[in-house]
SEVOBA-488020 format. One record per atom (N, C-alpha, C): y, x, z; atom name. Coordinates in steps of 0.1 Angstrom, whole numbers, plus 5000, padded with zeros to 4 digits. Atoms other than C-alpha are relative to their C-alpha. Layout:
N
{y = Y | x = X | z = Z | atom = CA}
...
***
This chain:
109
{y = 5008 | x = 5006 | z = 5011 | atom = N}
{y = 9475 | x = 1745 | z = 7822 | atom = CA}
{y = 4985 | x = 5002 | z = 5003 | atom = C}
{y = 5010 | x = 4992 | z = 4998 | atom = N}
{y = 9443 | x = 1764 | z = 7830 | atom = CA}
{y = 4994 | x = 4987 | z = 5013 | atom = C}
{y = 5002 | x = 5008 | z = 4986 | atom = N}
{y = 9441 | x = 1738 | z = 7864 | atom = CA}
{y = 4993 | x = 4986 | z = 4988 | atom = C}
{y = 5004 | x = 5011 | z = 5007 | atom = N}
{y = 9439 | x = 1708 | z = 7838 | atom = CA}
{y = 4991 | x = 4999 | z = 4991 | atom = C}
{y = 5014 | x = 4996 | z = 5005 | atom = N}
{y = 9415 | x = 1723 | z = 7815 | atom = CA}
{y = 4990 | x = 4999 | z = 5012 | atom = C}
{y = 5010 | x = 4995 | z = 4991 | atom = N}
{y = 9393 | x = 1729 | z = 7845 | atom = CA}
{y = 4998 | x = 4980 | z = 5003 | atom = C}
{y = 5003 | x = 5012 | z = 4994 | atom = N}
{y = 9398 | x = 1690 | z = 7857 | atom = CA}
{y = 4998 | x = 4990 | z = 4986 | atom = C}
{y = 5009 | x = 5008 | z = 5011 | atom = N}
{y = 9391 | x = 1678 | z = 7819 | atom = CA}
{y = 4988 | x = 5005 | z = 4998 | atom = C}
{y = 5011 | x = 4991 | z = 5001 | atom = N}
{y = 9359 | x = 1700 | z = 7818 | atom = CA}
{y = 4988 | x = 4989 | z = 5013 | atom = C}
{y = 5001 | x = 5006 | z = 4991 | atom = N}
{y = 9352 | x = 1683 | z = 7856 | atom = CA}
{y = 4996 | x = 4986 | z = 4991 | atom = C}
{y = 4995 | x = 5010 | z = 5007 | atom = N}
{y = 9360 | x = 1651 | z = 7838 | atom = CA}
{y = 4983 | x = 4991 | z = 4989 | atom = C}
{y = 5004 | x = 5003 | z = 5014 | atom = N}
{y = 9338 | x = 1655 | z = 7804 | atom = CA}
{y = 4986 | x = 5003 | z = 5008 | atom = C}
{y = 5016 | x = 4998 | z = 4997 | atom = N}
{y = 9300 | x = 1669 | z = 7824 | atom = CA}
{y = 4998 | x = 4982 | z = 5009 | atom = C}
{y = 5002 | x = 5010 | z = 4993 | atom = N}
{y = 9307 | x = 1631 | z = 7847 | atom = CA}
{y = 4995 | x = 4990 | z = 4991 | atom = C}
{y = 5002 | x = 5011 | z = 5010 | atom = N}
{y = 9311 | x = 1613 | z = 7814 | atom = CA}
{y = 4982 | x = 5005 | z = 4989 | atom = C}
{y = 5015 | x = 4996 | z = 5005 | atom = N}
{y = 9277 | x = 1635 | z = 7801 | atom = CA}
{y = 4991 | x = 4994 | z = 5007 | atom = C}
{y = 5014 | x = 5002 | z = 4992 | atom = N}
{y = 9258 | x = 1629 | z = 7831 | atom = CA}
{y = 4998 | x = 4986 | z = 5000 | atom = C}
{y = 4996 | x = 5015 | z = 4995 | atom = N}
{y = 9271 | x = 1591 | z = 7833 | atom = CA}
{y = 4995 | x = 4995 | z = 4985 | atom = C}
{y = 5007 | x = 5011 | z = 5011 | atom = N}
{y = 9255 | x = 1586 | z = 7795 | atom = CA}
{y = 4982 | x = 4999 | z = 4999 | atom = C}
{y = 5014 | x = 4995 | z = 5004 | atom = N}
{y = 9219 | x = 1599 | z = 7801 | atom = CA}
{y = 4993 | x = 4987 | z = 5005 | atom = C}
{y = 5008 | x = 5012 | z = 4993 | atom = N}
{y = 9207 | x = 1567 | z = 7823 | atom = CA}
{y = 5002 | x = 4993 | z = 4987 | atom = C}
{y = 4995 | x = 5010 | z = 5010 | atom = N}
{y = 9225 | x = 1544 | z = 7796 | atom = CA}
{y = 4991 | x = 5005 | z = 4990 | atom = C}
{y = 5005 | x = 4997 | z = 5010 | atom = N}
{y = 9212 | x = 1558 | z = 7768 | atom = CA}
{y = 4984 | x = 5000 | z = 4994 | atom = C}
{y = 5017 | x = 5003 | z = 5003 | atom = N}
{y = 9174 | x = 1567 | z = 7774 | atom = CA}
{y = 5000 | x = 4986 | z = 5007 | atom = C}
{y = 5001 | x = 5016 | z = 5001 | atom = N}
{y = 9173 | x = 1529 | z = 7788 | atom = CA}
{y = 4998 | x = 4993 | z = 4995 | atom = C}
{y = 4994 | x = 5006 | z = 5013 | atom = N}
{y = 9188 | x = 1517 | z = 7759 | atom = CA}
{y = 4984 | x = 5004 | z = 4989 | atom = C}
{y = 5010 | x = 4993 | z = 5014 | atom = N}
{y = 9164 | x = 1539 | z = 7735 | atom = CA}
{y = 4987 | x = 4990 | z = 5007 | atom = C}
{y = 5012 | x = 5005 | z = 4998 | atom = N}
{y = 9133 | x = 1526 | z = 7759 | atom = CA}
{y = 4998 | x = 4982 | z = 4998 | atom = C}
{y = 5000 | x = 5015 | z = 4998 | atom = N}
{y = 9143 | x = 1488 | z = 7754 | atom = CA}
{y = 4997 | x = 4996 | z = 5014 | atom = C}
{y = 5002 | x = 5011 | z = 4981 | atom = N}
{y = 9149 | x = 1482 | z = 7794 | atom = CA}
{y = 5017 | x = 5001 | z = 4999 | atom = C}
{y = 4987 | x = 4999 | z = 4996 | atom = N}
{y = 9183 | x = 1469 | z = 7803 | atom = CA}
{y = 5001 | x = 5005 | z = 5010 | atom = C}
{y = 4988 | x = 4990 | z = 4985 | atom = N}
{y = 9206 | x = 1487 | z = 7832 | atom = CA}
{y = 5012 | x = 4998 | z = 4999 | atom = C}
{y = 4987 | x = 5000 | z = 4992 | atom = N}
{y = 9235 | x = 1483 | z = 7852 | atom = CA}
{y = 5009 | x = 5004 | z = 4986 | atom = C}
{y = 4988 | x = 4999 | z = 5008 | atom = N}
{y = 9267 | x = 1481 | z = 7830 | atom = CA}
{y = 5013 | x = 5002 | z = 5003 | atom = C}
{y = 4988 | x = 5010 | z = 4994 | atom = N}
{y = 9305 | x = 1476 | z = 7837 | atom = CA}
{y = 5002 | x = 4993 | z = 4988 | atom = C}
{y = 4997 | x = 5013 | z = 5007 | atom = N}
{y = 9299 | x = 1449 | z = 7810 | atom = CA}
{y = 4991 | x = 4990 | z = 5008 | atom = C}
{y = 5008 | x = 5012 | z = 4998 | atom = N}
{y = 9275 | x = 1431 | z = 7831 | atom = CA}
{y = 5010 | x = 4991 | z = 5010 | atom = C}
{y = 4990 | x = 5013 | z = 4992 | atom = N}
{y = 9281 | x = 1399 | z = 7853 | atom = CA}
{y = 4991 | x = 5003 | z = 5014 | atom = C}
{y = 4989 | x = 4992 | z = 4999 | atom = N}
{y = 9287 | x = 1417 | z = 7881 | atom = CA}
{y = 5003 | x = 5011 | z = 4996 | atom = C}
{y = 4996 | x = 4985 | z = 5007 | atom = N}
{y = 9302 | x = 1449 | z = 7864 | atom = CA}
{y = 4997 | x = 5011 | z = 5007 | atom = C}
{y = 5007 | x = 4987 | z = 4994 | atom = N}
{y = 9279 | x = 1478 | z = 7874 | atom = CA}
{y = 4987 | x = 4997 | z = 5007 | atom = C}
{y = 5012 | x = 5005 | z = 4985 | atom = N}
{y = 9255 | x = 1454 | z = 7896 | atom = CA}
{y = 4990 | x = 4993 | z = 4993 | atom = C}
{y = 5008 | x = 5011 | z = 5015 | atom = N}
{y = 9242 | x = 1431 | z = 7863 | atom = CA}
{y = 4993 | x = 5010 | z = 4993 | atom = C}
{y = 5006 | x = 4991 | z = 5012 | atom = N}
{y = 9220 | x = 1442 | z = 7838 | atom = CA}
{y = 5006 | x = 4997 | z = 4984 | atom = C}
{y = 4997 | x = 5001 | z = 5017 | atom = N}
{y = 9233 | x = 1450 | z = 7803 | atom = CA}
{y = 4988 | x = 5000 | z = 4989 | atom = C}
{y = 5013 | x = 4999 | z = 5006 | atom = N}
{y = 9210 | x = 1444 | z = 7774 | atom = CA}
{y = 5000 | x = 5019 | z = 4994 | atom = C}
{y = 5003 | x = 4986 | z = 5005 | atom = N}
{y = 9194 | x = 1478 | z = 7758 | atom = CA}
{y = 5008 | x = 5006 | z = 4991 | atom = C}
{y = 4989 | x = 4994 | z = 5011 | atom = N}
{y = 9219 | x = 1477 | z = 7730 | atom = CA}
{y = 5016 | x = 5007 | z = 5007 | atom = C}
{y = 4982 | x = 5000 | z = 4988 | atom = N}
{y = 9252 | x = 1473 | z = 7753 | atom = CA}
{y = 4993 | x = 5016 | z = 5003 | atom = C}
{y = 5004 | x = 4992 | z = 4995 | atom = N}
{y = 9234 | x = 1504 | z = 7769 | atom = CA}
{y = 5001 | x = 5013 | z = 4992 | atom = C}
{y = 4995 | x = 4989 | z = 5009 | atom = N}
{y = 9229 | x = 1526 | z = 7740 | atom = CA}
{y = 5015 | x = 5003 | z = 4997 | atom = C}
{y = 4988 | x = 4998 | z = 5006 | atom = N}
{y = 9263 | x = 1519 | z = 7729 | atom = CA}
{y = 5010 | x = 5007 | z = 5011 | atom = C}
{y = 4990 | x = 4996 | z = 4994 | atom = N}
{y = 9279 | x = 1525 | z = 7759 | atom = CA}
{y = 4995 | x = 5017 | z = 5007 | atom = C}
{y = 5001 | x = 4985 | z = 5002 | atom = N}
{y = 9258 | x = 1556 | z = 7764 | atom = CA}
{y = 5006 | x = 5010 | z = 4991 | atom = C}
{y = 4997 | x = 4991 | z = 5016 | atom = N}
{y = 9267 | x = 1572 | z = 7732 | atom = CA}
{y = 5016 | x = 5000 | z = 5003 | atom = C}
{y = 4988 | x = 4999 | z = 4995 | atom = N}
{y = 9303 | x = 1563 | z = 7742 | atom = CA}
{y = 5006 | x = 5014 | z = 5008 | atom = C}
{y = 4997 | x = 4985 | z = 4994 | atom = N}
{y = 9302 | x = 1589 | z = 7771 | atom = CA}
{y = 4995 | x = 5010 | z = 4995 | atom = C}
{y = 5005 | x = 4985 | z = 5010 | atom = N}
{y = 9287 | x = 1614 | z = 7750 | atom = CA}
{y = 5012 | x = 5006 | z = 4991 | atom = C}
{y = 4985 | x = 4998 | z = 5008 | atom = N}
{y = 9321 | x = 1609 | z = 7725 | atom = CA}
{y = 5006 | x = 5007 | z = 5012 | atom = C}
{y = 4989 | x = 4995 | z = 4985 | atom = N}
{y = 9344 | x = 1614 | z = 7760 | atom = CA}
{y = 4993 | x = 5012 | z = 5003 | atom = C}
{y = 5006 | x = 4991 | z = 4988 | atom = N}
{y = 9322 | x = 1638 | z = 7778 | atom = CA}
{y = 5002 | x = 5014 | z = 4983 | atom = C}
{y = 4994 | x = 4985 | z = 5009 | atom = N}
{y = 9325 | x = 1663 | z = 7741 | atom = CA}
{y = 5015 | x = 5000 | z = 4997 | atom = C}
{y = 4991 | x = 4996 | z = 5004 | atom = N}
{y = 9355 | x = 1655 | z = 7736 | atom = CA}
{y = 5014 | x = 5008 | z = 5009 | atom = C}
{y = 4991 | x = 4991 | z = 4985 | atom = N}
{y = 9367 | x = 1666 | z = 7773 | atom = CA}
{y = 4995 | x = 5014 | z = 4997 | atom = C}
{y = 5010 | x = 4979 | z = 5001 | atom = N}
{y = 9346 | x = 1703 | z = 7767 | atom = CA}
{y = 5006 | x = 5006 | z = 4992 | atom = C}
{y = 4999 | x = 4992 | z = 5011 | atom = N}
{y = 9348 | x = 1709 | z = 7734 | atom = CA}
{y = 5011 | x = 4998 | z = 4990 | atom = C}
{y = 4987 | x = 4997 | z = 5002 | atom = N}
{y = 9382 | x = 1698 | z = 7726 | atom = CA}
{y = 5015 | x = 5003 | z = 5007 | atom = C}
{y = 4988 | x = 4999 | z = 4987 | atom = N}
{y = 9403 | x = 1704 | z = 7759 | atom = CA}
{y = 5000 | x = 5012 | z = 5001 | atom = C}
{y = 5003 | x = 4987 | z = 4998 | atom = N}
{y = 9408 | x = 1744 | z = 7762 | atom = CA}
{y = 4991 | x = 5002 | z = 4988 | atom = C}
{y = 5008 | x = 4996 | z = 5007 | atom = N}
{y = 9385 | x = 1763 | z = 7750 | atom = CA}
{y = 4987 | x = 4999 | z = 5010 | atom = C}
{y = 5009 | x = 4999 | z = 4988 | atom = N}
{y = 9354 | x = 1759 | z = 7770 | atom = CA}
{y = 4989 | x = 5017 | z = 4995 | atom = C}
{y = 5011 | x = 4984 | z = 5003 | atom = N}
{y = 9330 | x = 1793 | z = 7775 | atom = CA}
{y = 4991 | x = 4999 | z = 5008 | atom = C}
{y = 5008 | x = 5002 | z = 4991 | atom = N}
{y = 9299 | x = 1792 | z = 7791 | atom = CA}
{y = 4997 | x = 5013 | z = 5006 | atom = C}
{y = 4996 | x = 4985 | z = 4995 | atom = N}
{y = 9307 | x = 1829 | z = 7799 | atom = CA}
{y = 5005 | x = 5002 | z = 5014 | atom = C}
{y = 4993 | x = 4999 | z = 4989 | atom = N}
{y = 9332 | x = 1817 | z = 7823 | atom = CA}
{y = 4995 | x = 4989 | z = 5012 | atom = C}
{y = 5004 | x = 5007 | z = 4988 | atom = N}
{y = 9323 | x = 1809 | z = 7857 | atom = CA}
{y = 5010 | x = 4988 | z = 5003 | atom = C}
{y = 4990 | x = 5015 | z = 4994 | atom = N}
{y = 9353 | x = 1782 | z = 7863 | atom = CA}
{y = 4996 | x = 4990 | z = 4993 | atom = C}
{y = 5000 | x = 5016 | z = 5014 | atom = N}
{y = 9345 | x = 1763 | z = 7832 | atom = CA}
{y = 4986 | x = 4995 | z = 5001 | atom = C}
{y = 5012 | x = 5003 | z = 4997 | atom = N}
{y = 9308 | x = 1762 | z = 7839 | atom = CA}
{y = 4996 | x = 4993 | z = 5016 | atom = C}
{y = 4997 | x = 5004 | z = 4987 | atom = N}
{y = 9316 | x = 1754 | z = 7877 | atom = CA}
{y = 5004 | x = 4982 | z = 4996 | atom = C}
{y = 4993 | x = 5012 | z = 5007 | atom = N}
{y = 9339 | x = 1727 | z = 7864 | atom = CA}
{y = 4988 | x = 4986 | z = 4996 | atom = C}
{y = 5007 | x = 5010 | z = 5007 | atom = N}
{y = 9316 | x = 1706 | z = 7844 | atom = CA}
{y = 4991 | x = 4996 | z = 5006 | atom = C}
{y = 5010 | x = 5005 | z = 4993 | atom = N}
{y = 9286 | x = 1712 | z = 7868 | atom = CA}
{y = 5002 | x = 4993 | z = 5013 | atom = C}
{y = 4994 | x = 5009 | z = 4986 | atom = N}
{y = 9307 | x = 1699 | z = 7895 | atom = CA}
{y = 5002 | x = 4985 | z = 4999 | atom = C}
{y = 4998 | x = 5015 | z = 5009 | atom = N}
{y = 9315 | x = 1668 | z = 7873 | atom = CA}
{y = 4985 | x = 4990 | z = 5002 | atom = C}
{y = 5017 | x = 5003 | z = 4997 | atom = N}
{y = 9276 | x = 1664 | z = 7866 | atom = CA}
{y = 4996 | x = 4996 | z = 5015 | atom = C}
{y = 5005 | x = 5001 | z = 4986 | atom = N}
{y = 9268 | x = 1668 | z = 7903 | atom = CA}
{y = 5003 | x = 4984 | z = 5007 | atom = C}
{y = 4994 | x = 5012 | z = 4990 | atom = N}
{y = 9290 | x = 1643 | z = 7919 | atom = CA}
{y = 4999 | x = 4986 | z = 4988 | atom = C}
{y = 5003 | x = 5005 | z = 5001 | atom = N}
{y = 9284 | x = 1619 | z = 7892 | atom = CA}
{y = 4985 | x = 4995 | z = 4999 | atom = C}
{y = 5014 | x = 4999 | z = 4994 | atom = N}
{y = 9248 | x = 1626 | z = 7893 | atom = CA}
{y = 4995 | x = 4991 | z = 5015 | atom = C}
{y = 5006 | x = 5008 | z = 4985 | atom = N}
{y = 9248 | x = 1617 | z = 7931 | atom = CA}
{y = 5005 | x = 4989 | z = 5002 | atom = C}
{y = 4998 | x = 5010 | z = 5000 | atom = N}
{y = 9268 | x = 1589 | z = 7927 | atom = CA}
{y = 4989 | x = 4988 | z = 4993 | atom = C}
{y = 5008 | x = 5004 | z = 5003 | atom = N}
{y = 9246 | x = 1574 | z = 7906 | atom = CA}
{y = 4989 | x = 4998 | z = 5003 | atom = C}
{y = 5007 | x = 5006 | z = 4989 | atom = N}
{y = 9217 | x = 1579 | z = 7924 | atom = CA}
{y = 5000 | x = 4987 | z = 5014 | atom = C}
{y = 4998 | x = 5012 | z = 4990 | atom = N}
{y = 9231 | x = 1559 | z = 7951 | atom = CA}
{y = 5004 | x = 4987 | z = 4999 | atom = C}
{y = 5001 | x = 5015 | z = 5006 | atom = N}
{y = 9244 | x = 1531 | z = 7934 | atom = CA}
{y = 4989 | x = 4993 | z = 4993 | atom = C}
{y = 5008 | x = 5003 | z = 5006 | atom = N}
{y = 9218 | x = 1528 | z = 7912 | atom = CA}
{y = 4988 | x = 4993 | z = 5011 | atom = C}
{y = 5011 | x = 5001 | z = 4989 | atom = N}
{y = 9193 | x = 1533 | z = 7945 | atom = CA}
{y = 4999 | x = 4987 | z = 5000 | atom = C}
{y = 4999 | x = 5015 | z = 4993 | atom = N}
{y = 9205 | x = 1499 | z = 7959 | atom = CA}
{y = 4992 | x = 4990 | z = 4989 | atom = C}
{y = 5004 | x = 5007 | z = 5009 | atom = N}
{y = 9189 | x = 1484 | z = 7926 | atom = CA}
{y = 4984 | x = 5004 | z = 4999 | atom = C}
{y = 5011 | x = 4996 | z = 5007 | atom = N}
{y = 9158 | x = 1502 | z = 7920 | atom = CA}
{y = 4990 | x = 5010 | z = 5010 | atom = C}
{y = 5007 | x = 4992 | z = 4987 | atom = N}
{y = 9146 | x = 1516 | z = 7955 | atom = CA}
{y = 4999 | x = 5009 | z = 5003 | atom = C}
{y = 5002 | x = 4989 | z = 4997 | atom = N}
{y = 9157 | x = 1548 | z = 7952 | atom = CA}
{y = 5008 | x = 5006 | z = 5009 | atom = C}
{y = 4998 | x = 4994 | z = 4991 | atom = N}
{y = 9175 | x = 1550 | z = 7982 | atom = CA}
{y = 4992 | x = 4997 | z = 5014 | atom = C}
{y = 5014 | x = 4994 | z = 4989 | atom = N}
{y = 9147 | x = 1541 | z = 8006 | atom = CA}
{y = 4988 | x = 4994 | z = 4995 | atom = C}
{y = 5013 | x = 5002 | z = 5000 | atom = N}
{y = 9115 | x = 1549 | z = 7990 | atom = CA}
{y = 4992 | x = 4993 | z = 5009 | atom = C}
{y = 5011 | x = 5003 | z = 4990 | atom = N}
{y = 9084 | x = 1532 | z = 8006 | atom = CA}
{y = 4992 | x = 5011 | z = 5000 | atom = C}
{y = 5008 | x = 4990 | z = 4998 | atom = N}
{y = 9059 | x = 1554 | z = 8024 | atom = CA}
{y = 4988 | x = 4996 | z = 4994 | atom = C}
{y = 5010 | x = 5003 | z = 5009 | atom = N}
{y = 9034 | x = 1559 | z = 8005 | atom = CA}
{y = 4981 | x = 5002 | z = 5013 | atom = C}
***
């Protein structure tokens, strides 16, 4: 049981880290990458679609933490867990993202 808490925890920091682009976007009135756009992830969604689908992973990403187990920020597995989640969707996102917005080969300045 302990295994699957640990990979909903994994799970819920992916769907955290995966609403923060969406969201401040959204809030600043710029669209971004969607899987509602035309192509799904590669289009731009308007600011609203954005918010909404931010705030979405925010639902999922608490309700993987803070209703799967018990989560403790005490415990090294469970804090492992989630920041592992963050991470790899973190750097995923960077790199997809990159291909749109130049952040995977800056120019020399």
């Amino acid at each position: 049981m302990h295994g699957l808490v640990l990979i909903a925890y994994f799970f819920g920091g992916a769907f955290l880290t995966n609403a923060v682009p969406h969201f401040v976007s959204g809030m600043m009135g710029r669209p971004f990458q969607s899987p509602f756009a035309k192509p799904p992830g590669e289009g731009l969604s308007s600011s609203t679609v954005n918010v909404v689908w931010g705030f979405f992973n925010i639902v999922i990403g608490y309700l993987l933490v803070c209703r799967v187990g018990s989560f403790d920020l005490d415990d090294v597995s469970n804090v492992a867990a989630l920041g592992a989640g963050a991470l790899v969707m973190g750097l995923f996102s960077a790199w997809h993202f990159g291909r749109f917005h130049g952040g995977n080969h800056p120019s020399q300045a």
